[in-house]
C-alpha positions as CSV (number, residue, x, y, z in Angstrom):
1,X,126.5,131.6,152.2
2,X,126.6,131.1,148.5
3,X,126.9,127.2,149.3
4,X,123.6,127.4,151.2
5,X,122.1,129.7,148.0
6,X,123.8,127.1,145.7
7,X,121.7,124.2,147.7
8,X,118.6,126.1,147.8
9,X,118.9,126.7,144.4
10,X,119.4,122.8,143.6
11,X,116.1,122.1,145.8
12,X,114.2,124.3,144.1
13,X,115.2,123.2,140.4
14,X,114.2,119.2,142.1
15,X,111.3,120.1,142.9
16,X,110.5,121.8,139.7
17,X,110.5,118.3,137.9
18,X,107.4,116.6,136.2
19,X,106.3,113.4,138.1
20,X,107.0,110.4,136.4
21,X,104.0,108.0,135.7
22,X,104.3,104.3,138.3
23,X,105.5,102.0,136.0
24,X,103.5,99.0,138.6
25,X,99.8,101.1,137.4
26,X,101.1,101.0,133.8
27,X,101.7,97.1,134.1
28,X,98.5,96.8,135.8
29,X,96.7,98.6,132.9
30,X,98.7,96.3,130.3
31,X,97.0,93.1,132.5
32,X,93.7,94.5,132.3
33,X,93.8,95.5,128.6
34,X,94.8,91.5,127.8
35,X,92.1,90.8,129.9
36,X,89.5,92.5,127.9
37,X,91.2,91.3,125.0
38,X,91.1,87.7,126.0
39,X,87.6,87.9,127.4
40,X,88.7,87.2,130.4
41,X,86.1,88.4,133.0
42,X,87.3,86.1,136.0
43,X,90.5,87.6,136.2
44,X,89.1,91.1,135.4
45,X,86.9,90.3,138.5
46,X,89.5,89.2,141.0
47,X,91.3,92.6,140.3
48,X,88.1,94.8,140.7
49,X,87.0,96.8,143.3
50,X,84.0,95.5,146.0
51,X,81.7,98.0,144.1
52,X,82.8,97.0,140.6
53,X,82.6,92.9,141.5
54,X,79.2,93.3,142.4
55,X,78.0,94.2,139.1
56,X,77.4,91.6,136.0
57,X,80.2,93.2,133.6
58,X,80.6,90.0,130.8
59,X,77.9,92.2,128.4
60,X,79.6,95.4,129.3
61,X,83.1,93.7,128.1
62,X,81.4,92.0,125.2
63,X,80.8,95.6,124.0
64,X,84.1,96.8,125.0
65,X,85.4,94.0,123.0
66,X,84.1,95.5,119.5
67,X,86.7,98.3,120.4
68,X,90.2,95.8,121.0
69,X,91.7,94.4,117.5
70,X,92.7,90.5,117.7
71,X,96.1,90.5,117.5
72,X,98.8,91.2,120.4
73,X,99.8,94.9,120.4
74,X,103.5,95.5,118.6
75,X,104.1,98.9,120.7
76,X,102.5,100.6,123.7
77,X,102.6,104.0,125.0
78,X,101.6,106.1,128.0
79,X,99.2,108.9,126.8
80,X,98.4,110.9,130.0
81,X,97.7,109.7,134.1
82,X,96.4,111.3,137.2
83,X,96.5,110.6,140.9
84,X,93.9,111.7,143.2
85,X,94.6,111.7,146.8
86,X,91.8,112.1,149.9
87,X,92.9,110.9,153.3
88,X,94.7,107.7,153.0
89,X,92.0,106.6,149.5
90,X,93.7,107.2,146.2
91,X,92.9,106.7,142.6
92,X,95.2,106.6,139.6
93,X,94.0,106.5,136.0
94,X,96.3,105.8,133.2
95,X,95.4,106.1,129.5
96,X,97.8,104.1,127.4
97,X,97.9,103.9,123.8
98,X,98.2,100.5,122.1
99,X,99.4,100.3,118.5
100,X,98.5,96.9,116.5
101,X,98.7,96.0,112.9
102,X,95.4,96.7,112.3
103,X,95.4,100.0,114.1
104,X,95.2,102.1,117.1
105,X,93.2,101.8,120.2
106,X,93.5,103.6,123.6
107,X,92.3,101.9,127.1
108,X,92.1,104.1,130.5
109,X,92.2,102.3,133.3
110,X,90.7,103.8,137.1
111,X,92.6,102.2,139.8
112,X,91.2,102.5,143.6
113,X,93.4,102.2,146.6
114,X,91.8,101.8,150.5
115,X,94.5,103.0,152.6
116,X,97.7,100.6,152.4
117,X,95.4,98.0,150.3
118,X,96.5,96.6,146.9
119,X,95.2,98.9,144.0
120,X,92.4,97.6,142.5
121,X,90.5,98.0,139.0
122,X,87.5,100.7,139.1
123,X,86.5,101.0,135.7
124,X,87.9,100.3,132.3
125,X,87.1,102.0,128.9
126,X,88.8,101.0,125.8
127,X,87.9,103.1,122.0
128,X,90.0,102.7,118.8
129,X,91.9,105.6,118.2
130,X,91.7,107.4,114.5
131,X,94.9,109.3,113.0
132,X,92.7,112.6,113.4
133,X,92.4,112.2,117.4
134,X,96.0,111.3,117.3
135,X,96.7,114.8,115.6
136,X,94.5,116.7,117.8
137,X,96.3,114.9,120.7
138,X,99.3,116.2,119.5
139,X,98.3,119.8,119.2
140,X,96.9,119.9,121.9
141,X,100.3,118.6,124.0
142,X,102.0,121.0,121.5
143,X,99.8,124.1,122.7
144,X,100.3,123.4,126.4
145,X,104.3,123.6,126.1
146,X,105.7,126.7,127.8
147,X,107.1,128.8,124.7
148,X,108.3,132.3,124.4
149,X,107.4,132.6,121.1
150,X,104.0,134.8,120.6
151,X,104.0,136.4,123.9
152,X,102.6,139.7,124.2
153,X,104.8,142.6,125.6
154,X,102.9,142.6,129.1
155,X,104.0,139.2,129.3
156,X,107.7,139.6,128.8
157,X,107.6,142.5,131.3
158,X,106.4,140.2,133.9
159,X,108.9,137.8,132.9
160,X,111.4,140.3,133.0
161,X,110.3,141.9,136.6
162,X,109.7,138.1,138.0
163,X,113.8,137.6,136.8
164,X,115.0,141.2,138.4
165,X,112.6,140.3,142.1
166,X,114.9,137.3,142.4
167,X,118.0,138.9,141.0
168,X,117.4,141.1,144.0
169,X,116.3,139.2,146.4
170,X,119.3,137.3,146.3
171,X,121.4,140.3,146.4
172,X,120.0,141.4,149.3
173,X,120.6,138.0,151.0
174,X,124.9,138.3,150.5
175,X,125.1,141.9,150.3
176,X,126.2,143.4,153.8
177,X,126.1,146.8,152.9
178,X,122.5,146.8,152.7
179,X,120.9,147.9,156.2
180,X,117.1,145.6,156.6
181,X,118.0,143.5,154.4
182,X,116.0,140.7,155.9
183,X,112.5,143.4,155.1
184,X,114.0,143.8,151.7
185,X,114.5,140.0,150.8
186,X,110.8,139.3,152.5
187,X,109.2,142.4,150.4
188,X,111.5,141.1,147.6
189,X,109.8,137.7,148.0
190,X,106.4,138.6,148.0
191,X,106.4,141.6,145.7
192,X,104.7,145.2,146.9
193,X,102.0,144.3,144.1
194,X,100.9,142.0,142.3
195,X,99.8,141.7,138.2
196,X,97.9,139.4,136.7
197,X,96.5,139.0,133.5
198,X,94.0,136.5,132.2
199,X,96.0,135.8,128.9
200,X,98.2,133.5,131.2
């Protein structure tokens, strides 16, 4: 039994991890930022979607242009990226930061997948980055960390009561003295009540 606990356990903590970002969209958004670096709108094209193809985008990339500094970029850097599902369509946008000598600029990237089609480029939008956005970046990346630090005491309780409900629930499950313990570990599981507060 504890073996089976101990597995469970292990499942539980995998599945806890943060997704990792596809390295093949983040090498597809580093083509398409040289792309628009270099002007080039054919090769932009052959990448885009049906719906993005059909529309005259050399102005649109001229402008985009004013935004990309000449030189190659020294270091790049994922920012943030989402994946939307629906049926078997999917889009993935990635933001990556690109640092050049002459400063900052970020590009997202929309990527649109049919089914089991290649991913294809949706939309593109490129902006130099100032040292202030890069600071509010980092606050706000800074705010959204889990911390128990500044908590208030309703918070810890449920903390606390969350930490005895499994403390028990797993006592229940090896402890054979206890008669129902199959009720106990299911009321144990999904609590009797439930508390919530808006403060998060």
């Amino acid at each position: 039994m504890p073996r089976i606990l101990l597995l469970l356990l292990t499942l539980l903590l995998a599945g806890c991890a943060i997704p990792k970002v596809d390295p093949a969209r983040e090498a597809q958004a580093d083509r398409v930022y040289e792309m628009v670096r270099r002007n080039d709108v054919a090769g932009l094209m052959a990448m885009a979607t049906p719906a993005l193809a059909q529309q005259d985008v050399s102005g649109a990339l001229r402008q985009i242009q004013a935004h990309v500094h000449p030189s190659a970029p020294t270091s790049v850097r994922t920012l943030g990226w989402t994946l939307h599902t629906m049926n078997s369509d999917a889009t993935y946008e990635v933001a990556r930061l690109y640092t050049h000598p002459e400063g900052q600029v970020q590009a997202r990237v929309l990527m649109a997948r049919e089914g089991d089609g290649p991913w294809r480029i949706h939309g593109v939008n490129v902006r130099r980055v100032t040292p202030a956005m890069l600071t509010a970046y980092d606050e706000a990346v800074e705010a959204a960390q889990f911390r128990l630090s500044y908590k208030s005491p309703l918070q810890y309780l449920v903390l606390i009561g969350a930490g005895l409900s499994l403390t028990l629930c797993l006592v229940s499950a090896v402890a054979a003295g206890i008669r129902r313990r199959w009720g106990w570990m299911i009321g144990c599981l999904f609590g009797v009540c439930q508390l919530s507060t808006a403060s998060g």
